[in-house]
C-alpha positions in Angstrom: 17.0 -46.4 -28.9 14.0 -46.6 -26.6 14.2 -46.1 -23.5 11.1 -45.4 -21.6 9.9 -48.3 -20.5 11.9 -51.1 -18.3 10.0 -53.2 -16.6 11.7 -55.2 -13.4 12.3 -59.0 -15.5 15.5 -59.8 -17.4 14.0 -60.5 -20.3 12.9 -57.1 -20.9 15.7 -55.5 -20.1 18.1 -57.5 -22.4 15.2 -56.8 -24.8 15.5 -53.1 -24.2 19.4 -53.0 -24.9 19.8 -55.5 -27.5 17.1 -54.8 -30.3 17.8 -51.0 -31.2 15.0 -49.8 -33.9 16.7 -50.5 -37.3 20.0 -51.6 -36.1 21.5 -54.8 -37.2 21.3 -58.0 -34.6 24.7 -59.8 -33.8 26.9 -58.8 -37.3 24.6 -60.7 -40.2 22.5 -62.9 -38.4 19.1 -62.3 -38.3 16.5 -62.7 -35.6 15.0 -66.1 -36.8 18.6 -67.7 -36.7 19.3 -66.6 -33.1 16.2 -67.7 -32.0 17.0 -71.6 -33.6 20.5 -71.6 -31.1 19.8 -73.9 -28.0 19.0 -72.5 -24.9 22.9 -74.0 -23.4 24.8 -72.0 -26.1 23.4 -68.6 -25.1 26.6 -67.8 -22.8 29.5 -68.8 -26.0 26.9 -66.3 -28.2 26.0 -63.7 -26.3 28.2 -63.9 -23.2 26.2 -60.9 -21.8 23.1 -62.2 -21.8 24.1 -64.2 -18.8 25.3 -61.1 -16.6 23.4 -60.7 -13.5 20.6 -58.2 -13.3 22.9 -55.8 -11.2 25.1 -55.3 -14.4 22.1 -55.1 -16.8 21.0 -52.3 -14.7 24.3 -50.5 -14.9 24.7 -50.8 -18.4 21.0 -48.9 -18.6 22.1 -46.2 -16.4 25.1 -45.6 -18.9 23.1 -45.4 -21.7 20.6 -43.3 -19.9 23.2 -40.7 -18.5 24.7 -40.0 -22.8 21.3 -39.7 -23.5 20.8 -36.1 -25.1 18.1 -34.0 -23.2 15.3 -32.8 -25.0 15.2 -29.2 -26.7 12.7 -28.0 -24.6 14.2 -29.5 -21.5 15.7 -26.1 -20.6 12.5 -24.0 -20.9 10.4 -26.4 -18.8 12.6 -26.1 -15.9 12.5 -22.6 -16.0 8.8 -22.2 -15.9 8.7 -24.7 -13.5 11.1 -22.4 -11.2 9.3 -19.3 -12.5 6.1 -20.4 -11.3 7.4 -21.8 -8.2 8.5 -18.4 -7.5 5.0 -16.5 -8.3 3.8 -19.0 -5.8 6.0 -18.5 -3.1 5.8 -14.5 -3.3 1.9 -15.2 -3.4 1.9 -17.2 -0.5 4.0 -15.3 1.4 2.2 -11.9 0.8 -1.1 -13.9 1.6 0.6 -14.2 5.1 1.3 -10.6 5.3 -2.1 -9.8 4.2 -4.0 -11.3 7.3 -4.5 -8.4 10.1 -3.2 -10.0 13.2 -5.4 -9.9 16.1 -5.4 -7.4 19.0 -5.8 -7.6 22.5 -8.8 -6.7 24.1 -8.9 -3.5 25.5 -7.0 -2.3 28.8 -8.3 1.1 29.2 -12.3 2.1 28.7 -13.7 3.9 26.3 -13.5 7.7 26.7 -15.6 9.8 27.4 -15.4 14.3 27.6 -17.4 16.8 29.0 -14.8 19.6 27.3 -12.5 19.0 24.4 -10.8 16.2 22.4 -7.2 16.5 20.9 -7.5 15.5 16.7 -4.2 15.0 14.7 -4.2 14.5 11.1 -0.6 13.0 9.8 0.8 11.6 6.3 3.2 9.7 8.2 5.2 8.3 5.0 5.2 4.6 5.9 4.9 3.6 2.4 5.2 -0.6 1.5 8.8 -2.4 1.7 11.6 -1.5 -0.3 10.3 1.7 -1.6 12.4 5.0 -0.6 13.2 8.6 -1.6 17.1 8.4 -0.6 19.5 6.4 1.3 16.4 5.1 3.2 13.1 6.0 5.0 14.1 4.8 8.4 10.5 3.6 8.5 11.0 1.4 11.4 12.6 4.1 13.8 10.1 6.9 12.8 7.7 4.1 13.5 9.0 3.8 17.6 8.8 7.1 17.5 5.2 7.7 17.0 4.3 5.0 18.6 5.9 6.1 21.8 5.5 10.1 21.6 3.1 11.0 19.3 -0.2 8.4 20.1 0.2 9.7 23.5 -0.8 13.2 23.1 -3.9 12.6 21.0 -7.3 11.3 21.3 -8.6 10.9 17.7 -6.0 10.7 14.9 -6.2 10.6 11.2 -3.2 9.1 9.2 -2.5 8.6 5.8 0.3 6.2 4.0 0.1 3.9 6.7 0.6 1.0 4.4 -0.5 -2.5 5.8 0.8 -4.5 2.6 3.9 -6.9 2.4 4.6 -5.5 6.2 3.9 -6.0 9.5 4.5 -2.2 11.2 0.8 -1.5 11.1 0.0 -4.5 13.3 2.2 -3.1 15.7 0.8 0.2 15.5 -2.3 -1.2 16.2 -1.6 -3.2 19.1 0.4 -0.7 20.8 -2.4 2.1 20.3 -4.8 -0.2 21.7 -2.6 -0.6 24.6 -2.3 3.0 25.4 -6.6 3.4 24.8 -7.2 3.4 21.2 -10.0 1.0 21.4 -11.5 1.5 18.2 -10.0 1.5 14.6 -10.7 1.8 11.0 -8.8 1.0 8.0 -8.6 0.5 4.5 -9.2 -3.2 3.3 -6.6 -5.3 2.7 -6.2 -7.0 -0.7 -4.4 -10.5 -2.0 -1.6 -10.7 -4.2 -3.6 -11.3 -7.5 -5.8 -8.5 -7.0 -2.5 -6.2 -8.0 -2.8 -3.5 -5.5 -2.0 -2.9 -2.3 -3.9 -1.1 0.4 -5.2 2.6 0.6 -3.2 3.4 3.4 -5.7 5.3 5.2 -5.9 4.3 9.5 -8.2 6.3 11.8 -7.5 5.7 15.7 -10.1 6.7 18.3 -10.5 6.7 22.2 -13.9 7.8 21.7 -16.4 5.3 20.6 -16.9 4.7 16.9 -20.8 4.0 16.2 -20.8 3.4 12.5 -18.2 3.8 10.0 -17.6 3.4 5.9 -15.0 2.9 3.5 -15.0 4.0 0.1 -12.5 2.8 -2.2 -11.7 5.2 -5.6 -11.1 3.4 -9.1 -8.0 3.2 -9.8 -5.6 5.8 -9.8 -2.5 7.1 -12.3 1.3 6.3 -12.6 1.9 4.6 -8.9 -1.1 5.4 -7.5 -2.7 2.5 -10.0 -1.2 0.2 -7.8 -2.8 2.1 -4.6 -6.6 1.5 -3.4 -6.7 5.2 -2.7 -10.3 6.3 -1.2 -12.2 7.5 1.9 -12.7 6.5 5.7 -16.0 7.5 7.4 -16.5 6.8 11.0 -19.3 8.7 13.4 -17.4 9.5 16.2 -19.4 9.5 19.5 -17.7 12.3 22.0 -20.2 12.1 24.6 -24.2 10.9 24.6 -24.9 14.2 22.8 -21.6 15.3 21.1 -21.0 13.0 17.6 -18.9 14.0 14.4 -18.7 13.1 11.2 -15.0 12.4 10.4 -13.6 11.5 6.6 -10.1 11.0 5.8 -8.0 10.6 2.3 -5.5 10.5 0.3 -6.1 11.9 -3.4 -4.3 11.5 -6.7 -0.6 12.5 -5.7 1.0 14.6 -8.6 4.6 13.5 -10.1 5.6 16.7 -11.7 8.9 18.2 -10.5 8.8 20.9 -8.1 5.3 20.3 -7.3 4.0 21.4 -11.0 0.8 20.1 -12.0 -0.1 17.3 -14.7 -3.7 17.5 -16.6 -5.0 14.2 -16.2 -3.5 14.0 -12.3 -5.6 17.2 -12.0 -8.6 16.0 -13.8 -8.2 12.0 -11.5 -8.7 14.5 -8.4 -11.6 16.6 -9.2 -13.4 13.1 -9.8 -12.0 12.1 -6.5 -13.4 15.1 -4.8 -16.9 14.4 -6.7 -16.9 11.0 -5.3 -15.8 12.2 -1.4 -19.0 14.6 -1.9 -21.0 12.0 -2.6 -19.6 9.6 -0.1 -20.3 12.7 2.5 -23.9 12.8 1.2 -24.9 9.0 1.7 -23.8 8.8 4.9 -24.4 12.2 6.7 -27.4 13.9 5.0 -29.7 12.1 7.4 -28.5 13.9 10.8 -26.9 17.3 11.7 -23.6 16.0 13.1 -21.0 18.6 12.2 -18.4 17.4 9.4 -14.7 16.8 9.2 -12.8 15.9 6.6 -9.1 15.9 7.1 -5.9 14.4 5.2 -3.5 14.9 2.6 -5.9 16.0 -0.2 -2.3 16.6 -2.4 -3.7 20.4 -3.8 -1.1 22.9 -3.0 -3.4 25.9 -2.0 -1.2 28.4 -1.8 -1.5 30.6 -5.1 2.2 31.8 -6.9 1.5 35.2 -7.0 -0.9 36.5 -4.5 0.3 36.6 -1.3 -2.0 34.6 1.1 -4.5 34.6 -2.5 -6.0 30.6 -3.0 -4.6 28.2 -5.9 -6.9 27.4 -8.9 -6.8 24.0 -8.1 -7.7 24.8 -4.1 -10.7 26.5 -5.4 -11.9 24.0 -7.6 -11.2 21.5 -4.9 -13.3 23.5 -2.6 -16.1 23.9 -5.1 -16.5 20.8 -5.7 -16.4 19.2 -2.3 -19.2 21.6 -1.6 -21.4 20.0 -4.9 -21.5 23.2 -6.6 -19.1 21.7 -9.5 -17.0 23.2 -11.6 -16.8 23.9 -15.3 -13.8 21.7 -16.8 -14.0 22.4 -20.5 -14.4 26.5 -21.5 -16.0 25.5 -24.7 -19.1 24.0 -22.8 -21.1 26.3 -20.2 -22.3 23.3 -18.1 -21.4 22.5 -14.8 -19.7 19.7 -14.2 -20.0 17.4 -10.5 -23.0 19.6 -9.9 -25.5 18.3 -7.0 -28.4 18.7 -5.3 -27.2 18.8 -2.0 -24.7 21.0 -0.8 -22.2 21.6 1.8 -20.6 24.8 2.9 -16.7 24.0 3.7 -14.4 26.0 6.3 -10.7 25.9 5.9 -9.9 25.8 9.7 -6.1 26.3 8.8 -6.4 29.2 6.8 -8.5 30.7 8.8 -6.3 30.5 12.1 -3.2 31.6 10.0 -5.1 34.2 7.3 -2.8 32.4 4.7 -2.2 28.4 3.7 0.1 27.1 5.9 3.2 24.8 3.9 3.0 21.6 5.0 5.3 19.9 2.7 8.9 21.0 1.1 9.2 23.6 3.8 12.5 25.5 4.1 14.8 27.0 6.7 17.0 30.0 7.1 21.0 28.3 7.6 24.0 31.3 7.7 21.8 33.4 5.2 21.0 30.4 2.9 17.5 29.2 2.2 17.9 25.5 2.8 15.3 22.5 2.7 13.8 22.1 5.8 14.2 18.1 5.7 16.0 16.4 3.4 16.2 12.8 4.6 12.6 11.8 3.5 11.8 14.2 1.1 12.3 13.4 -2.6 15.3 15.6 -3.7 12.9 17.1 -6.6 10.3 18.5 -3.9 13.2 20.1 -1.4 12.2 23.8 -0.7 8.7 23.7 -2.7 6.4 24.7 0.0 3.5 23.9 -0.4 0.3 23.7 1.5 -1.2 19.6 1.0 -2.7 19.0 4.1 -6.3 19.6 5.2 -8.8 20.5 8.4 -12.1 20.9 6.5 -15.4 21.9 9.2 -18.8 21.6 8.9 -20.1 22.9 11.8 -23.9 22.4 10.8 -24.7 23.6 14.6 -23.5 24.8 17.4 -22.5 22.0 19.6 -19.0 21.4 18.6 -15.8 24.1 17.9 -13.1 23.2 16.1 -10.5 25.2 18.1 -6.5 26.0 18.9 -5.1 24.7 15.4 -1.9 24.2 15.0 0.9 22.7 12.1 3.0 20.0 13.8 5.9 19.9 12.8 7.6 16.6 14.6 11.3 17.5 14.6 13.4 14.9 15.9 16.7 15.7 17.5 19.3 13.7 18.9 20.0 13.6 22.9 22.7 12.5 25.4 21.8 9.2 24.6 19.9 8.7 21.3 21.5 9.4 17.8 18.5 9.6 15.4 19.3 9.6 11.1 16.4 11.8 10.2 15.0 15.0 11.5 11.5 14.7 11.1 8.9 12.0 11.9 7.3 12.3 8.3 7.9 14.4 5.2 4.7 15.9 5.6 3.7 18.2 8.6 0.9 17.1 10.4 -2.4 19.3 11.2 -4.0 19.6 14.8 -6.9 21.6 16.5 -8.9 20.4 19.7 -12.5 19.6 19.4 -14.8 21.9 22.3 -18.0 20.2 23.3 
């Protein structure tokens, strides 16, 4: 029966009803003998004929309604709810994806005649629904640098401050500017289809930023594919004859239990540590600024079986931030990541301590038990690992700035008289500080 078309006059609708394809008309008469009936005996013959439109119509919603739907009426209305879906996530992370704007600044820029406080922090805000256990409290730990950690720095470095799907770094932003942190510099942020989300890297500064780059790796392995993991460059201006060079990262993050070591995540960092090297050399081989590069650089430098000795992997790191290279395959004598110009690194960390100080999967001394040190945050794989992840790298290049009083902040949080707190540190990562002499 067709059924597509009924256009709004009687005729066609009686039309519609009454002459099925193939089906018989009125028993055994045909259509030439109906059509010879006069037009007053239509009512005896077909009584219906004479029904008012009203009825005609309900008679076509009857037949419409036992109607079978088509086979592929199912699948269409679930791409149609599929795609309505991908739409509404894209819109909505195109929302999230906009920075929101700041206020203008409250507080001048600032300017010192002596020293400058640097903090360098993995602070383990990672994107929306991702966590290590019960949950990562990111909104608490949030406050909490926000309102006791900004305070008592002038310059600070962070990494896994993810931007994407949230809004926490807008407020971190807003509220730093607001206690003096006029300038900034972050990782781009990226739209849905690109499939990845930000590099998490944020530098805050009092002091005035006079030029600053961003480098973004290619992509990375396992879940750091989805990550624009690179570099942050920003020439820091201390005073009208004090400047630094200051780099951040975040490298190749390994996913081996108990902080072993996977090949290729090995092989994704040296080629990270090329590419920082190079980033270094295009944009401070034209001046003498001393260098800084500081961050979670994810190599565990503390070597398994000398006490105080350096890791492999920190060695090669080192080597090949400096452009001297390193040779990768023992079958083939040539260097690779070799370069022309070259930089001579100082581990300001191990060289205030005399060993590599753990900065991640420390542990504790409880009633004669070796405990984890923090077990909140910290995936329950990497509890009691300790190693040594995070970085203060110096140039000096002269003798106008010192790199001075280094320290490993731990952040532990405790409860008070009035405060209960559900973790007991800010981050699962210690953070690295040291004052900056003019």
């Amino acid at each position: 029966m067709v059924l597509a078309h009924f256009p709004n006059t009687r005729a066609s609708v009686e039309d519609t009803l009454l002459y099925p394809e193939g089906a018989p008309l009125l028993g055994n008469e045909s259509q030439e003998s109906l059509l010879l009936h006069p037009p007053n005996t239509h009512s005896s013959i077909l009584p219906f004929l004479s029904r008012p439109c009203s009825q005609a119509r309900q008679l076509q919603k009857r037949c419409l309604l036992t109607t079978p739907p088509h086979p592929l009426y199912g699948c269409k209305v679930a791409v149609l709810i599929v795609f309505g879906s991908v739409l509404s996530l894209a819109v909505f992370l195109s929302l999230y994806s906009i920075p929101a704007p700041l206020p203008a600044p409250l507080l001048p820029d600032k300017v010192t005649n002596t020293s400058a406080r640097f903090l360098t922090l993995n602070i383990f805000m990672r994107p929306p629904g991702i966590k290590n256990n019960f949950s990562d409290y990111k909104s608490e730990r949030l406050d909490y640098i926000i309102h006791s950690i900004l305070p008592r720095y002038d310059i600070i470095a962070m990494q896994e401050a993810f931007a994407f799907a949230n809004h926490r770094m807008d407020t971190l932003l807003q509220q730093a500017r607001s206690l003096g942190f006029n300038y900034y510099l972050t990782t781009p942020h990226h739209p849905p289809w690109a499939f990845t989300v930000d590099g998490g890297l944020l530098l805050l500064s009092r002091f005035p930023i006079r030029q600053s780059n961003v480098l973004e790796f290619p992509r990375g392995l396992h879940s750091d594919w989805l990550a624009s993991k690179g570099v942050l460059h920003a020439l820091v201006e201390l005073n009208a004859t004090r400047h630094m060079h200051l780099y951040t990262s975040h490298t190749q993050a390994s996913y081996i239990k108990k902080g072993g070591l996977d090949p290729q995540d090995t092989l994704m960092r040296y080629s990270q540590f090329h590419l920082i090297h190079q980033f270094i050399k295009n944009t401070a081989s034209n001046d003498a600024h001393p260098i800084l590069l500081a961050g979670d650089l994810n190599v565990n430098a503390i070597d398994p079986v000398v006490p105080n000795g350096n890791s492999t992997a920190y060695n090669a790191m080192m080597v090949i931030l400096s452009g001297r290279g390193v040779q990768t395959d023992p079958a083939v004598p040539t260097l690779t990541w070799e370069e022309d110009w070259q930089l001579e690194w100082r581990d300001k960390g191990y060289e205030t301590f005399h060993a590599h100080p753990v900065t991640f999967g420390d542990v504790k001394i409880v009633n004669n038990r070796t405990v984890a040190a923090e077990k909140v945050l910290t995936n329950t794989d990497q509890w009691k690992t300790q190693q040594s992840l995070d970085r203060l790298l110096w140039v000096e290049r002269n003798a106008l700035l010192q790199v001075q009083n280094v320290k490993v902040q731990k952040f532990h949080v405790r409860n008070t008289t009035t405060t209960t707190v559900h973790f007991t540190q800010i981050s699962d990562h210690y953070g690295m500080s040291c004052d900056l002499h003019v």
